[in-house]
C-alpha positions in Angstrom: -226.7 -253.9 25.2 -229.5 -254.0 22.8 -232.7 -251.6 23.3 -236.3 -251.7 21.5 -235.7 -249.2 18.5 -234.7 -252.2 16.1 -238.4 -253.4 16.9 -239.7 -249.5 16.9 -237.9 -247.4 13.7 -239.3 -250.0 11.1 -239.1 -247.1 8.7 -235.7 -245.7 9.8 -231.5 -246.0 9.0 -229.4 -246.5 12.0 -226.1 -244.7 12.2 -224.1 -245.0 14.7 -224.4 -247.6 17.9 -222.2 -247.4 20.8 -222.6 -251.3 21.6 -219.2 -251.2 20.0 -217.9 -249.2 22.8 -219.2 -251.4 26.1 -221.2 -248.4 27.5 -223.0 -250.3 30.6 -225.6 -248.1 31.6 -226.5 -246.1 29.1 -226.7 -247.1 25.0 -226.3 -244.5 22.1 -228.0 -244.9 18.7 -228.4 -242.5 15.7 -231.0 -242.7 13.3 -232.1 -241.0 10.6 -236.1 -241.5 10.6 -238.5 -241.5 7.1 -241.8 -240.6 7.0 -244.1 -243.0 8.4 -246.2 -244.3 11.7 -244.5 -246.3 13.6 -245.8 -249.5 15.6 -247.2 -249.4 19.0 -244.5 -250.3 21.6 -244.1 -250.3 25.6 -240.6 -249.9 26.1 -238.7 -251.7 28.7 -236.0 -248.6 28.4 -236.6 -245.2 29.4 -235.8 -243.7 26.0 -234.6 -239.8 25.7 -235.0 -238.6 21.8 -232.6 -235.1 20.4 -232.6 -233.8 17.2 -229.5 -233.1 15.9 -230.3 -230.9 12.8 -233.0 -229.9 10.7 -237.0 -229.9 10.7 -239.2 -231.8 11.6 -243.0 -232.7 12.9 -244.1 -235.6 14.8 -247.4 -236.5 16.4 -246.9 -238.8 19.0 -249.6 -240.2 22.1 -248.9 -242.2 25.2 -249.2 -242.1 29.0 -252.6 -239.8 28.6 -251.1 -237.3 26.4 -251.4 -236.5 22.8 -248.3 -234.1 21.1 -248.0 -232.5 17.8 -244.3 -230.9 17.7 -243.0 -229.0 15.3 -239.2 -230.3 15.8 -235.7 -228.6 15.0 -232.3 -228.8 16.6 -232.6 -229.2 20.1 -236.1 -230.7 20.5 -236.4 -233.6 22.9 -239.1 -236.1 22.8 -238.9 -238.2 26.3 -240.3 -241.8 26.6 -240.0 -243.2 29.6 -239.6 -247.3 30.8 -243.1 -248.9 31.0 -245.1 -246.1 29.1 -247.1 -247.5 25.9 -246.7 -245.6 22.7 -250.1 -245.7 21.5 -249.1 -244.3 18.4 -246.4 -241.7 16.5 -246.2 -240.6 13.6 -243.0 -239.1 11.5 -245.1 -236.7 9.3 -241.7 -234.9 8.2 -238.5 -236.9 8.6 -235.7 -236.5 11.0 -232.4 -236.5 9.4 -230.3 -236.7 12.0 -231.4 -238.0 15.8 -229.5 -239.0 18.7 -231.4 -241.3 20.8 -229.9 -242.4 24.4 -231.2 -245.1 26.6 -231.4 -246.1 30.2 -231.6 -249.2 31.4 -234.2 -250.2 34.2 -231.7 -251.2 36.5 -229.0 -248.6 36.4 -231.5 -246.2 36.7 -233.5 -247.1 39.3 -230.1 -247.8 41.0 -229.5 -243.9 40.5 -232.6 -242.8 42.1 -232.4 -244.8 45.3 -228.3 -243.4 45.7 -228.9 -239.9 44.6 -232.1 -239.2 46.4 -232.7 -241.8 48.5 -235.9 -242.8 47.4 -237.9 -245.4 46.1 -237.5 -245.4 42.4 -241.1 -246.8 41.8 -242.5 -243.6 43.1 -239.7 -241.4 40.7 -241.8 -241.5 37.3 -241.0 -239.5 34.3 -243.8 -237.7 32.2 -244.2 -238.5 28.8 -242.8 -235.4 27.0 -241.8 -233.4 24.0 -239.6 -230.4 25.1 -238.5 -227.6 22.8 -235.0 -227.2 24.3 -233.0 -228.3 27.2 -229.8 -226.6 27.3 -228.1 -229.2 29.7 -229.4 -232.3 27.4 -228.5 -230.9 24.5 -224.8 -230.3 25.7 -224.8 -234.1 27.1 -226.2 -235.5 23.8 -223.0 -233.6 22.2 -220.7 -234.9 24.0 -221.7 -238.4 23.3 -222.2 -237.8 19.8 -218.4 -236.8 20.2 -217.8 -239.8 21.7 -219.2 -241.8 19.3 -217.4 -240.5 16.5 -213.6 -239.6 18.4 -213.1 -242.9 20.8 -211.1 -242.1 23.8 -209.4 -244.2 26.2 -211.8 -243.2 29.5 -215.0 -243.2 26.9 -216.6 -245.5 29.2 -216.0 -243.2 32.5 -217.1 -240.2 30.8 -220.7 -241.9 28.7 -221.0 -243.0 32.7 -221.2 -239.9 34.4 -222.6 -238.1 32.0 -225.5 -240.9 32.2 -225.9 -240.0 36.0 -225.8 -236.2 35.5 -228.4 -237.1 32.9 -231.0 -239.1 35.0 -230.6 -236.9 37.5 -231.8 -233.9 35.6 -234.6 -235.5 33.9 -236.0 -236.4 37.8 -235.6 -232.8 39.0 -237.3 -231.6 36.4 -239.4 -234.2 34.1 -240.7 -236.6 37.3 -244.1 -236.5 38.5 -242.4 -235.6 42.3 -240.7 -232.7 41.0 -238.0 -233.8 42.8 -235.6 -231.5 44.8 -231.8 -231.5 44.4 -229.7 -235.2 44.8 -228.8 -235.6 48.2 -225.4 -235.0 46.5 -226.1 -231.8 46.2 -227.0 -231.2 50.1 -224.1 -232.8 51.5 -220.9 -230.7 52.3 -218.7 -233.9 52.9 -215.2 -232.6 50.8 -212.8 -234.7 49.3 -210.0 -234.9 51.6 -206.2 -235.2 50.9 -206.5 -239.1 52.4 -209.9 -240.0 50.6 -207.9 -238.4 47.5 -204.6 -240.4 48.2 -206.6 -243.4 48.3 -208.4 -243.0 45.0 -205.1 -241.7 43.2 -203.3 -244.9 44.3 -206.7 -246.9 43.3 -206.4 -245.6 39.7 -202.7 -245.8 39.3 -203.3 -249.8 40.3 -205.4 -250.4 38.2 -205.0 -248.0 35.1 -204.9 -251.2 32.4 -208.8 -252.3 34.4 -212.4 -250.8 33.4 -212.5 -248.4 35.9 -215.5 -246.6 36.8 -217.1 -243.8 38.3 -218.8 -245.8 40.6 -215.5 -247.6 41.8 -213.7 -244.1 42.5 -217.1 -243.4 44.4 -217.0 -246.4 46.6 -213.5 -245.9 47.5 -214.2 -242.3 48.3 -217.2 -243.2 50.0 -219.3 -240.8 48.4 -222.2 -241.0 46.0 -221.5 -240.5 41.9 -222.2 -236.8 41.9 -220.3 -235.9 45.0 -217.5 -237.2 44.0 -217.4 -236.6 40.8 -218.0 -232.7 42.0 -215.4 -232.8 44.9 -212.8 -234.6 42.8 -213.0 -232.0 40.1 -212.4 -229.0 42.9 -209.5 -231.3 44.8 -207.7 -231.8 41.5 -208.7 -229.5 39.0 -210.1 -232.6 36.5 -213.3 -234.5 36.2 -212.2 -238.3 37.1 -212.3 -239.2 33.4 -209.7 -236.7 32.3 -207.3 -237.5 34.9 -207.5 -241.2 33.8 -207.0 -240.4 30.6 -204.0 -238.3 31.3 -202.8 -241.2 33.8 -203.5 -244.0 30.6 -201.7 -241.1 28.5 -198.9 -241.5 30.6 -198.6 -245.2 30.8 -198.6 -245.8 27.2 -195.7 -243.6 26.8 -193.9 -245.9 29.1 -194.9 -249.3 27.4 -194.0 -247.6 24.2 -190.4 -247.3 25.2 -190.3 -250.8 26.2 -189.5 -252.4 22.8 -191.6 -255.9 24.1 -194.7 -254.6 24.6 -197.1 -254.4 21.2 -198.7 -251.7 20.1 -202.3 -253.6 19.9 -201.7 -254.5 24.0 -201.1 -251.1 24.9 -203.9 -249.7 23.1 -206.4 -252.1 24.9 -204.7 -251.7 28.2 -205.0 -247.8 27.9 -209.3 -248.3 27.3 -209.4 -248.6 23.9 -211.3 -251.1 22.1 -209.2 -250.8 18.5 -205.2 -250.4 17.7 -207.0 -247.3 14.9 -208.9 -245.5 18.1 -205.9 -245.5 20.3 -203.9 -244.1 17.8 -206.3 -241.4 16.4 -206.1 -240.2 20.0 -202.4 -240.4 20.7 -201.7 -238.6 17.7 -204.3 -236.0 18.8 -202.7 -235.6 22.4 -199.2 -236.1 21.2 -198.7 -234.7 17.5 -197.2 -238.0 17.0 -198.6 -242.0 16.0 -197.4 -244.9 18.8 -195.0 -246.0 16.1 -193.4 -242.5 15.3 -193.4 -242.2 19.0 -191.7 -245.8 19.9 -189.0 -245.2 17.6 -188.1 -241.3 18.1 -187.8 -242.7 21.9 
């Protein structure tokens, strides 16, 4: 996946890119950003901008409003799909900015399953915001992914990309949207739609499993589920596929045939180095170290 800002930060250093990772409906970029104007654009990609650290100030115009911010840790300059950046300018540079991006489709996908509405009519205001505590945590925990790989990376970057549209259409849409319809529904989790996703996951634990495959076999929309399936087993889905993958790589590891390299990429990971920062981290021990005290 491949987003506009190559075209837009003509004066800025990318850092990190999550197109390593296969994220599908959501892509991750860090930038540090110079001094400088930058060229007028209409992205095709809503685009949600967080500093990280430091100071900055940015003056910024585009869907009929004009912005001077005075940025820091926290701030949050939102650009939505289709909205032409008439001009910005990086009058004190941004050392360190995350900037996450949504794809028409999967978005738009969102608002017709979570709200049941048509997504034409669910706009975002162009926006500088001083602080959003539930953005900021979310922009943390992909810059953690980013940085720390884990096998169910892909799982987690997904439903933290729903919980993230979601909140920016309560509370940055022109509707001023009420809750998901998620959030209205009392349908629970129960112990056969819970069976059936278990045994779904356990099937299938070397496959890129989603959110929105657990979903469909619970038959419950993204946020839901995710919710009930966190009360009914005390995990969010991506942790308890991780600790299923966890479990499964132990077993190949005892079986003296299997490589190293396949188990890593059948557990989720996309290097042999990734998988085995993380085993180490859950296990005190490397695959190797681990294969031969077994």
């Amino acid at each position: 996946m491949f987003a506009h800002s190559l075209d837009k930060y003509v004066n800025s250093t990318m850092r990190q890119t999550s197109n390593a990772q296969g994220w599908s409906n959501i892509l991750a970029e860090r930038w540090s950003h110079s001094a400088g104007e930058l060229p007028r654009l209409v992205p095709r990609d809503t685009e949600v901008a967080i500093q990280l650290s430091g100071r900055s100030l940015v003056d910024r115009a585009g869907g009929g409003r004009r912005e001077h911010t005075h940025g820091h840790r926290g701030t949050i300059w939102l650009c939505p799909a289709g909205v032409e950046e008439e001009y910005i300018n990086v009058a004190e540079p941004i050392g360190d900015c995350l900037h996450l991006f949504l794809p028409g489709r999967p978005f738009s996908e969102m608002v017709q399953r979570e709200f049941d509405i048509d997504p034409a009519r669910a706009g975002l205001r162009y926006q500088a915001i001083d602080h959003d505590p539930f953005v900021s945590m979310i922009a943390d925990q992909i810059v953690g992914e980013l940085s720390n790989e884990t096998g169910v990376g892909r799982m987690f970057v997904e439903s933290l990309s729903v919980a993230l549209s979601a909140h920016l259409l309560k509370n940055y849409s022109e509707l001023g949207l009420v809750r998901p319809l998620a959030d209205r529904t009392t349908k629970p989790l129960d112990s056969r739609r819970l069976s059936r996703v278990v045994d779904f996951i356990d099937g299938n634990l070397d496959q890129d499993l989603t959110v929105l495959d657990l979903a469909g076999i619970a038959c419950m929309s993204v946020g839901h589920f995710t919710r009930s399936f966190r009360t009914a087993t005390g995990r969010a889905p991506h942790a308890f596929v991780a600790e299923r993958r966890l479990m499964m790589a132990k077993r190949r590891l005892r079986d003296e045939s299997c490589s190293i390299e396949e188990i890593a990429f059948s557990a989720g990971f996309s290097s042999l180095a990734n998988f085995s920062k993380a085993f180490r981290h859950s296990t005190g021990l490397s695959p190797s170290q681990f294969r031969a005290r077994s």
